[in-house]
N, C-alpha and C positions, 0 to 999 in steps of 0.2 A: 397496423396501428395498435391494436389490441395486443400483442406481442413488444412494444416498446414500454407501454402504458404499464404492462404489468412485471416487466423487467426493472424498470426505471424506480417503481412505488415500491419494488422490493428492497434495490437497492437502498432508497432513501430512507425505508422502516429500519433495516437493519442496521445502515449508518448514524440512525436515532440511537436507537438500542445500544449499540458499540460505544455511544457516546458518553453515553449515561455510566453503563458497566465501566468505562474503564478510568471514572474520578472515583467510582465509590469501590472499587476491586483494591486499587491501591492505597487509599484510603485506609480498608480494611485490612489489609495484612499489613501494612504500617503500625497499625494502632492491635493489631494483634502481635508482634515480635515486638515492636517498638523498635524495629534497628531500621535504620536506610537502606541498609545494603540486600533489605529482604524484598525493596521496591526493582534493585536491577536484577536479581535472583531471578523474580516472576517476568520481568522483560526477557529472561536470557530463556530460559524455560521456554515461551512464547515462540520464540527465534529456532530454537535445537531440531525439531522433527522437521520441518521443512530442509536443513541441509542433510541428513540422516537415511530420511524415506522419500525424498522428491523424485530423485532419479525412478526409484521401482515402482510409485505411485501414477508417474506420469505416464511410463510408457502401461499402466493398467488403463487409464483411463482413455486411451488411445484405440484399446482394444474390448472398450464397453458403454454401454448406454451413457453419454456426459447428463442426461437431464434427471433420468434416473437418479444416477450420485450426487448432481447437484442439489434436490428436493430432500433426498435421504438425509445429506449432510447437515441438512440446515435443519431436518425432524430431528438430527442425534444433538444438535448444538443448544435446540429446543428443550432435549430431555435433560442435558445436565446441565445446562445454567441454571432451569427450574431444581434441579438436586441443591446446587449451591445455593438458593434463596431457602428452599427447606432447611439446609445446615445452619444456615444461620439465623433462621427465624428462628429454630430450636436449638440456637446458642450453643451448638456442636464447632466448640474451636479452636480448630489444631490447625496448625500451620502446613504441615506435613501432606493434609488431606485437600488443603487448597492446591495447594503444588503441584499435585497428583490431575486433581480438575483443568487445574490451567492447561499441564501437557495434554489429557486427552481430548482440549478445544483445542490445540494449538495442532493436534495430529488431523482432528475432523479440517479446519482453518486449510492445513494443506494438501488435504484432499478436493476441499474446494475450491483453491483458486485454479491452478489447472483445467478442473473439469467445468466451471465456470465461464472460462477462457473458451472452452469448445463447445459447451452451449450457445455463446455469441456466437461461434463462426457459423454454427447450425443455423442457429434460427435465427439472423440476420443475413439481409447481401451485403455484398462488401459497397455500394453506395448510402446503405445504414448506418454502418459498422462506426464509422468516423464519429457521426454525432451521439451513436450510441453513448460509446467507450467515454468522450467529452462531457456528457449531460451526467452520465455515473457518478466521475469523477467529482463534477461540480456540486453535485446533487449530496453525494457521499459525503464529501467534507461540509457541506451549510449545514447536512442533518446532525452530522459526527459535533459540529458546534453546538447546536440548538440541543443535544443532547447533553452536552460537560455542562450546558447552563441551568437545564432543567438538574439535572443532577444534585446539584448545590440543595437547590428546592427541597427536592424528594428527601436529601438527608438528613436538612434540615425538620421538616413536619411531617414525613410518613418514619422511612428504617432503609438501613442496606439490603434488606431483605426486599424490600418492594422493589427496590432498583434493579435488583438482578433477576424478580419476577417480571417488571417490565421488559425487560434485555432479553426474559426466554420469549414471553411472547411474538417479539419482532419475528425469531425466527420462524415460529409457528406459521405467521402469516408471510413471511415471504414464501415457505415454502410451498404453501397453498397457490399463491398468484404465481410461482414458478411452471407449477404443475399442470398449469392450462394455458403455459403456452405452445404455439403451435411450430414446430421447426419446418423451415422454408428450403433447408437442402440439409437432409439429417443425410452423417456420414454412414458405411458401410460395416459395419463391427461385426464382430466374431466372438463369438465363448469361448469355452475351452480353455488349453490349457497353452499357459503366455511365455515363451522363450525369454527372459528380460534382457540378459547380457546381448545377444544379436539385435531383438528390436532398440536395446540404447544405442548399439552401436550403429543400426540404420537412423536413428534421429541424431547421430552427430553427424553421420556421413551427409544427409539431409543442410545442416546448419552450413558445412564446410562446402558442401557443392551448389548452395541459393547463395545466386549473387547479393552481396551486400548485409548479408545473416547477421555474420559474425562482428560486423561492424556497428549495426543496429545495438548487438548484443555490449560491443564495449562501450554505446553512449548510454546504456540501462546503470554500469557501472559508473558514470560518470555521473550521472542521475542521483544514485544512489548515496553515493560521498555528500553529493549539495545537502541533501533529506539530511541525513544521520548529522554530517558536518554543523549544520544548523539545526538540529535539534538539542544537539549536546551543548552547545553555546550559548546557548539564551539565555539560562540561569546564569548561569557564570558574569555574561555580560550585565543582567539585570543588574548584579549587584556592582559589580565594575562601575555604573554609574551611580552605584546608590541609590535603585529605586526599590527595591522590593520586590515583594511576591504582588505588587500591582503591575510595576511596569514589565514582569514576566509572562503574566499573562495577557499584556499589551503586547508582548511580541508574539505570543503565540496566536493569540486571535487574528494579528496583522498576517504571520503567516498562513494561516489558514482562508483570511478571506481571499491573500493573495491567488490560493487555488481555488478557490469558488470561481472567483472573476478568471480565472484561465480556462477554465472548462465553458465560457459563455462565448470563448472570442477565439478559442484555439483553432475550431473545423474552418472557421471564415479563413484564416492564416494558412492553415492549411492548405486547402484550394488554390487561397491566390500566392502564397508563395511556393509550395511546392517542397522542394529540396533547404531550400532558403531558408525556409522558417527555422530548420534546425542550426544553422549559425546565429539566425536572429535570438533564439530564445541560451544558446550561450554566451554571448554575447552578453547576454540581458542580464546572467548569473555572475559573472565575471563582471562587470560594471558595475552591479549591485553590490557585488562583495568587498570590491574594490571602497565605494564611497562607505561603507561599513567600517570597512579600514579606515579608516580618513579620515571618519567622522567624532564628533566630541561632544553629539547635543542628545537630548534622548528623544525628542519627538522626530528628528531624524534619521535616528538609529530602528524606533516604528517604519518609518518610510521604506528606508531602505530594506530592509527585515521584508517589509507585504510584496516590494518590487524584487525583491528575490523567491519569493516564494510564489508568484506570478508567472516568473519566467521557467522555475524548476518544477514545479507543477502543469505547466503547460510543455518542458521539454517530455517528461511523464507518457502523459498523456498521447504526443505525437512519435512517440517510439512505441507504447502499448500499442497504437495503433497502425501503424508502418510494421510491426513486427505479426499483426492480426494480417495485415493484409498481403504480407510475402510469403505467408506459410499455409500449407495443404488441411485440411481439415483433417487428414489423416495423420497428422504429425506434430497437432497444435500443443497436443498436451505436453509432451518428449520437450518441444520449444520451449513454452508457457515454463513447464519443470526447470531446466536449464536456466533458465531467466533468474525464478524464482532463487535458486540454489545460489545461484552468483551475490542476487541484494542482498540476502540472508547475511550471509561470508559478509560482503562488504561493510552494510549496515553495522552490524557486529562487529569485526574489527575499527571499522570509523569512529565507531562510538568509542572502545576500549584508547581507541588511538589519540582520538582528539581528547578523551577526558582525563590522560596523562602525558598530553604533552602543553596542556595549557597551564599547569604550572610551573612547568619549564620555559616554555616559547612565550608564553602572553598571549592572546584571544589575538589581536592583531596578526604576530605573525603567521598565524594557524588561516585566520582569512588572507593575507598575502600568499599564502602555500596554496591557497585552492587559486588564488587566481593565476598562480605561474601554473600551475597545473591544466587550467582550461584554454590557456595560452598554448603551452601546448600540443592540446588536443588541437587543436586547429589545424594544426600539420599534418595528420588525417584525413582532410577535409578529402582529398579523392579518392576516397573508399565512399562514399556517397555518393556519386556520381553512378553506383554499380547496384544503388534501390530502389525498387521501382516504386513508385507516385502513385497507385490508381483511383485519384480521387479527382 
């Protein structure tokens, strides 16, 4: 209990803290270049070390303490966010040196989801793991909210500086509640010195010889398209209707509570559907995109927007955890890496892709293309059949 409790309050500090940092991060280098283009700069930046150094990060983390690294990463994410509130409280400001900051969170960032990834499987069973990974989820995005709101506040009556002194804190204090917890099956690791190109190639051999890996692994990609797909669109569409930066952040908060409410109802689905849930919640994407398409009203264009980000947040959520529970504790990083390297790719391309061909295609046929797309993935469907359930 005590090990959920303090997994769970980390996640949801941190997901404060992430929240807050990243209205006022972009904010600030907006208003320090004044160009737009220096807002996807720090998004691509963000993106680059995770396809880069995943592969040789992951199989490290395979072959050393995950709790350690975890605790560690989140004391270095501590030190220099606190750097970046110093910078700028003392109005040190270059572009150049933010840039610089952002890649070396976004290098700590991918050292810790993998090895984060293996601290779950340590120190949870896999009859945990399910509501774990769901309450994270859910927990992470209401905090990641409650954080862009506070934000606003903070900029208004303190400074950007207090914000990203709040944002180091969080980590400070997760990493404390990480560090007392207790691992219930900690894996077998070794020092020394790490072969990487053999042990990559034992974690693909791994992926290709576990029934149904690979298949778990192409609905992470398909996951991923929905995320990026609709993320790039909402602005665009905001204005398509003519509402503003009001009805944009009406779509955003609809997507996001969308994953709140999926991480509250997903483990129950779970359970009672099994294999099913995973048609149910494309389905659910693919029908939502659909009336998206279709639609021509903007409080139903909210609707639709939360009922797809319900269903891709909750698809999310039951492949993180289908892919936790088919893979070896000795191998989760190598997986976890793999994963991670593929959204990266994807995300990035999706976004590049979808935010020039909408002035070509029109935002409509861009959501027609995903739903002939999840149409079909459908045809796939028995390569599932080859995953195993143990929930």
């Amino acid at each position: 209990m005590r090990n959920k409790r303090n997994y769970l309050l980390g996640i949801t500090i941190t997901g404060f803290g992430d929240g807050i940092q990243q209205i006022a991060l972009m904010w600030y280098i907006f208003h320090l270049t004044g160009e737009a283009a220096s807002i996807g700069l720090m998004i691509a930046i963000y993106y680059l070390p995770s396809m880069l150094l995943t592969p040789f990060l992951s199989v490290y983390i395979d072959h050393h303490d995950s709790k350690n690294i975890v605790v560690a990463t989140d004391a270095l994410r501590f030190l220099f966010v606190f750097v970046m509130a110093v910078l700028i409280f003392f109005h040190v400001e270059s572009a150049v040196l933010f840039y610089l900051m952002q890649f070396i969170l976004a290098i700590c960032y991918t050292i810790y989801k993998p090895a984060s990834q293996s601290f779950i499987k340590e120190s949870f069973s896999n009859q945990d793991i399910p509501l774990v990974i769901a309450n994270s989820s859910s927990l992470s995005e209401a905090a990641a909210l409650a954080g862009m709101a506070v934000s606003g506040v903070l900029l208004v009556n303190l400074s950007i500086s207090a914000s990203f002194f709040i944002n180091s804190l969080t980590f400070l204090v997760a990493a404390i509640l990480y560090f007392f917890i207790k691992r219930v099956r900690p894996k077998q690791w070794r020092g020394g010195k790490v072969h990487y190109i053999p042990e990559l190639v034992a974690g693909w051999k791994f992926i290709n010889q576990k029934a149904g890996m690979k298949f778990l692994l192409f609905l992470s990609i398909i996951n991923s398209i929905s995320i990026q797909m609709t993320t790039t669109l909402m602005l665009p569409l905001a204005h398509q209707f003519h509402g503003g930066s009001a009805l944009y952040s009406s779509f955003e908060m609809a997507f996001s509570i969308g994953g709140i409410v999926s991480g509250l109802v997903v483990t129950y689905f779970l359970k009672k559907l099994k294999r099913k849930v995973i048609l149910v919640t494309m389905a659910g994407m693919m029908i939502s995109a659909f009336l998206l398409y279709v639609n021509d009203f903007k409080i139903a264009a909210v609707i639709c927007i939360f009922i797809l980000g319900l269903f891709t947040m909750a698809h999310l959520t039951i492949v993180q955890t289908l892919i936790q529970l088919n893979t070896t504790k000795e191998y989760i990083g190598r997986v976890i890496g793999l994963r991670t390297i593929l959204a990266s790719f994807v995300k990035m391309s999706s976004a590049l892709l979808t935010g020039t061909l909408i002035s070509s295609l029109g935002i409509q046929n861009i959501l027609l293309a995903f739903v002939v797309l999840i149409l079909l993935s459908f045809l796939t469907w028995g390569n599932m059949k080859r995953v195993e359930v143990p929930v």
